[in-house]
C-alpha positions as CSV (number, residue, x, y, z in Angstrom):
1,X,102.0,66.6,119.1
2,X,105.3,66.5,117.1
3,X,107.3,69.6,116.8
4,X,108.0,70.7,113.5
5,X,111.4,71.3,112.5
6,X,112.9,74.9,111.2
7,X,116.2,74.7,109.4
8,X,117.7,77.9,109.6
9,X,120.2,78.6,107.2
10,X,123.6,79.5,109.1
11,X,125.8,82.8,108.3
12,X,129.4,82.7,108.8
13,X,131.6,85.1,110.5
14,X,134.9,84.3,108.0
15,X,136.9,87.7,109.4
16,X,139.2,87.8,112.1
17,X,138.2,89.0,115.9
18,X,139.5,89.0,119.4
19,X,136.5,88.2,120.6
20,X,136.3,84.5,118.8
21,X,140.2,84.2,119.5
22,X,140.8,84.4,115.3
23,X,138.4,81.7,114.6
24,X,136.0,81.8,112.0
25,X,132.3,81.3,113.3
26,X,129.0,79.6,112.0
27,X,125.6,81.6,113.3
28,X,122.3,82.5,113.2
29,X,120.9,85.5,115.2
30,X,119.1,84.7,119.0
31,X,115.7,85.8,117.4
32,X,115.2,83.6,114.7
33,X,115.9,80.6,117.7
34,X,113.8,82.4,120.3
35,X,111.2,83.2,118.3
36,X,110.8,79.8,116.4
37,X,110.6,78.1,119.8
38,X,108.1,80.5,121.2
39,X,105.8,79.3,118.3
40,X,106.3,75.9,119.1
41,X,109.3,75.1,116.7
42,X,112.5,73.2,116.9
43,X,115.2,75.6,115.4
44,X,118.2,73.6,113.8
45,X,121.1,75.9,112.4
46,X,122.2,74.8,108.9
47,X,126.0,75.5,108.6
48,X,126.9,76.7,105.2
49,X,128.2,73.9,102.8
50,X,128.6,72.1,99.6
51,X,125.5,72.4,97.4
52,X,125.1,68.7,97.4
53,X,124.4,68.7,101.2
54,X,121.2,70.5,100.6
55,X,119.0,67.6,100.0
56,X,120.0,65.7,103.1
57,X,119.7,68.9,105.0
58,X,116.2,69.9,103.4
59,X,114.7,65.9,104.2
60,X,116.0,66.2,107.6
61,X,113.7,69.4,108.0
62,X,110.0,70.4,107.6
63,X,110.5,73.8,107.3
64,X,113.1,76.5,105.9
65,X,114.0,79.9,106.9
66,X,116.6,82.6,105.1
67,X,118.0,84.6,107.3
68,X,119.3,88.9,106.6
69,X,123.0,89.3,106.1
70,X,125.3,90.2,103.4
71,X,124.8,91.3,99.8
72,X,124.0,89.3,97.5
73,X,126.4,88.5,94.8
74,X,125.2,90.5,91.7
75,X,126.8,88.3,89.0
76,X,124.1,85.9,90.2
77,X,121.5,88.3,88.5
78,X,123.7,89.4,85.7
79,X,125.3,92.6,86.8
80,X,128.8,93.8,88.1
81,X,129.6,94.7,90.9
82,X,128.6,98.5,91.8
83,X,131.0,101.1,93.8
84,X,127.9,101.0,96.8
85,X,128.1,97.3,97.2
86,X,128.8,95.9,100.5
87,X,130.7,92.6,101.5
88,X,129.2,89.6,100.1
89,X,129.5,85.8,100.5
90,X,130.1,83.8,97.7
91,X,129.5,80.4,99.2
92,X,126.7,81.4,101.1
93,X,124.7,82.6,98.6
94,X,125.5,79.6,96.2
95,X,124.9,77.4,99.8
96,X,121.3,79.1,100.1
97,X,120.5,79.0,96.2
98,X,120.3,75.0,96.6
99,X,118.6,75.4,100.1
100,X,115.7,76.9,98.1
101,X,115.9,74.8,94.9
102,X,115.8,71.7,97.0
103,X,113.2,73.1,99.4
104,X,111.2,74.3,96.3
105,X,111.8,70.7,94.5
106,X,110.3,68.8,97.7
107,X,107.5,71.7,98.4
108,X,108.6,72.4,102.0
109,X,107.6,75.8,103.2
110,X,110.2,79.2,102.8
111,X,110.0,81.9,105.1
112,X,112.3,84.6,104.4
113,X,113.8,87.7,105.9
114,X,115.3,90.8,104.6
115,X,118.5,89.5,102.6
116,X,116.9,86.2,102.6
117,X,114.0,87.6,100.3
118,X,116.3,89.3,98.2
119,X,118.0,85.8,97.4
120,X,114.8,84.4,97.0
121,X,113.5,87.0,94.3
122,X,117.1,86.1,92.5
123,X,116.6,82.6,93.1
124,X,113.5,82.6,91.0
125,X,114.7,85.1,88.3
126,X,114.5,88.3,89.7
127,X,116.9,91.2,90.5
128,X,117.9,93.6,93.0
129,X,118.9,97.6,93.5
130,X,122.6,97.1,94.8
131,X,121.9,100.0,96.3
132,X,119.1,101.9,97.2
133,X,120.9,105.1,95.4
134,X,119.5,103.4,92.0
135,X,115.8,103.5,93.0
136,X,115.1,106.7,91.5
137,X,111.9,107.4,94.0
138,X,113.9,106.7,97.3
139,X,112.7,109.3,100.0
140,X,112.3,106.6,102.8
141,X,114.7,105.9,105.5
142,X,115.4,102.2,105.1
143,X,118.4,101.7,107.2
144,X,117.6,103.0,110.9
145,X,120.7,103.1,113.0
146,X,121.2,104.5,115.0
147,X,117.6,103.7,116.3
148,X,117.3,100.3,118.0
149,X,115.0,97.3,116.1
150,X,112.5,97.7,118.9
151,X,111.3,100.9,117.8
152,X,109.4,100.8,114.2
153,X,110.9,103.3,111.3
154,X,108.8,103.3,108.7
155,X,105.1,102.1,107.5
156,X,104.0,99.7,105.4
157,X,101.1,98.7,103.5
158,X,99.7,95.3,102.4
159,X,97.7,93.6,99.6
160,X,94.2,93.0,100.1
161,X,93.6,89.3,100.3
162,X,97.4,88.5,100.6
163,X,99.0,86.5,103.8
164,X,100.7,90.1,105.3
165,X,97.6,91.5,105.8
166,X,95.5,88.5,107.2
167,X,98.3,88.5,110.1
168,X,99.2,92.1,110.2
169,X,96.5,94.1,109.2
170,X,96.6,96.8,106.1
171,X,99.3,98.8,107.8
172,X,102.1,98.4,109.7
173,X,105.1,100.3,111.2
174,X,108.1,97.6,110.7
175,X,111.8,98.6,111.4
176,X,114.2,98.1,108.5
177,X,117.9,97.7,107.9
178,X,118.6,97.1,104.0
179,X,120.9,99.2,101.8
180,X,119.2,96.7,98.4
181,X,115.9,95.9,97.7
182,X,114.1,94.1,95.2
183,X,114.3,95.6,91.5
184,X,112.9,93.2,89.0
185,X,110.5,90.8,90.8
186,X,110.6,87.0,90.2
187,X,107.5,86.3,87.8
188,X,106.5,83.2,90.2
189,X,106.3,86.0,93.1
190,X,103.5,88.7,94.4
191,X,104.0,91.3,95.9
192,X,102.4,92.1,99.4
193,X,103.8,94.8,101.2
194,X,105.0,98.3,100.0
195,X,106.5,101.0,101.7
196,X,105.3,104.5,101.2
197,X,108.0,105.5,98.4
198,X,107.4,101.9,97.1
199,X,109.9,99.4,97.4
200,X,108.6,95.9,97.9
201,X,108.5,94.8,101.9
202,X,106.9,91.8,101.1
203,X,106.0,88.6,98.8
204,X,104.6,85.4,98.5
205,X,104.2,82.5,96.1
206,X,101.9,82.8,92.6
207,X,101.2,79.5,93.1
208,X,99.4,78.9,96.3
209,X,101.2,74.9,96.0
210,X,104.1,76.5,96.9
211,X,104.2,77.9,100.5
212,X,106.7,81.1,100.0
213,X,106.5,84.2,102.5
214,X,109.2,86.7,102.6
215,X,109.4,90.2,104.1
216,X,111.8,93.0,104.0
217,X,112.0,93.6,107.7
218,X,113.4,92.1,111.0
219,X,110.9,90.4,112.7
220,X,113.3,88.3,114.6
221,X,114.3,91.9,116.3
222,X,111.6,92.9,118.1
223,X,108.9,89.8,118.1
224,X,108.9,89.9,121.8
225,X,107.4,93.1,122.1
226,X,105.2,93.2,119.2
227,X,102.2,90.6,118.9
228,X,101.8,91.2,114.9
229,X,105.4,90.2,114.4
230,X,105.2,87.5,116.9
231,X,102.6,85.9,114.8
232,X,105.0,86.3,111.7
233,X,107.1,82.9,113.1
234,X,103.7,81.3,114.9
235,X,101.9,81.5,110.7
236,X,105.8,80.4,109.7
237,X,106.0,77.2,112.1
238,X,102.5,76.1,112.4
239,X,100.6,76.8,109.4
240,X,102.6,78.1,106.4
């Protein structure tokens, strides 16, 4: 049986560190790796680039997975810049905007995580809380340091019917680092998933044709001790 392929788009470490000797530093976090090949997949990193490199990386690859990180850049949804923003990566986000387009253009599966749905909801027209201040019924913790990713924060609740609940069940406990969230979601995208005060922890596609998942948490984090979140990436890499 051939292997499908998972192209993970890459984050960048562009600040200086001892530790890296100065050098700046293309990445993806061990989980996404670990727990694409534990599902059968072949995990290739794709290094931020030019926007025209995203068609030869998109045909080279079967599926695509966004990865958490920075902010997103708010001028890409028509705001400034608010005082609670946090650092964000110009060229990775415009990098990731063609990912999708051309992963969207050829109908090759998206699964996303936590800053990686956000981009996707702005992607498709949507817009996001730059901080979590500006959600006016905010009374869950969302960002859970200093309590490790193995260890579940808050609950969650799915849509009847919807891909989150066929692999997780109607509730979950999922852990959660995110200071933005989705505000104004993308018209060609559902909502799943809600946490208890309300903010969106998951989507999917309107149009079953195009096979979109995205949730708010960090699977990657703790899919070796949970079986639900383990079978996150094995839906992702074998039947999404």
């Amino acid at each position: 049986m051939v292997k499908p392929i998972i192209g993970i788009a890459g984050n960048q470490l562009i600040h200086s560190t001892e530790f890296f000797h100065g050098n700046q530093v293309s990445y993806t976090p061990q989980g996404f790796v670990n727990g694409i090949q534990k599902a059968g997949g072949i995990p290739f990193i794709l290094p931020i680039g030019a926007s025209a490199l995203a068609k030869t990386y998109i045909n080279q690859i079967d599926k695509l997975l966004l990865a958490g990180g920075q902010d997103v850049s708010p001028d890409l949804y028509g705001e400034e810049p608010q005082p609670k923003l946090e650092e964000t990566n110009r060229n990775r986000d415009i990098f990731e905007l063609a990912l999708i387009t051309e992963a969207m253009k050829q109908k090759k599966p998206i699964f996303a995580v936590c800053r990686g749905m956000q981009l996707l909801n702005v992607a498709l027209k949507g817009t996001l809380y730059q901080d979590l201040s500006e959600y006016k019924d905010w009374k869950v913790k969302h960002v859970q340091q200093p309590t490790t990713p193995e260890f579940a924060t808050h609950s969650i609740v799915t849509e009847k019917g919807s891909i989150l609940q066929n692999i997780l069940g109607e509730k979950k406990r999922v852990n959660s680092y995110h200071h933005q969230a989705v505000r104004d979601l993308s018209p060609e995208l559902i909502p799943t998933a809600y946490s208890t005060d309300g903010i969106i922890e998951g989507v999917e596609a309107k149009n079953p044709e195009q096979r979109l998942l995205a949730v708010q948490w960090h699977p990657e984090l703790n899919f070796d001790k949970d079986e639900r979140e383990c079978a996150l990436f094995d839906y992702f890499v074998n039947q999404l």
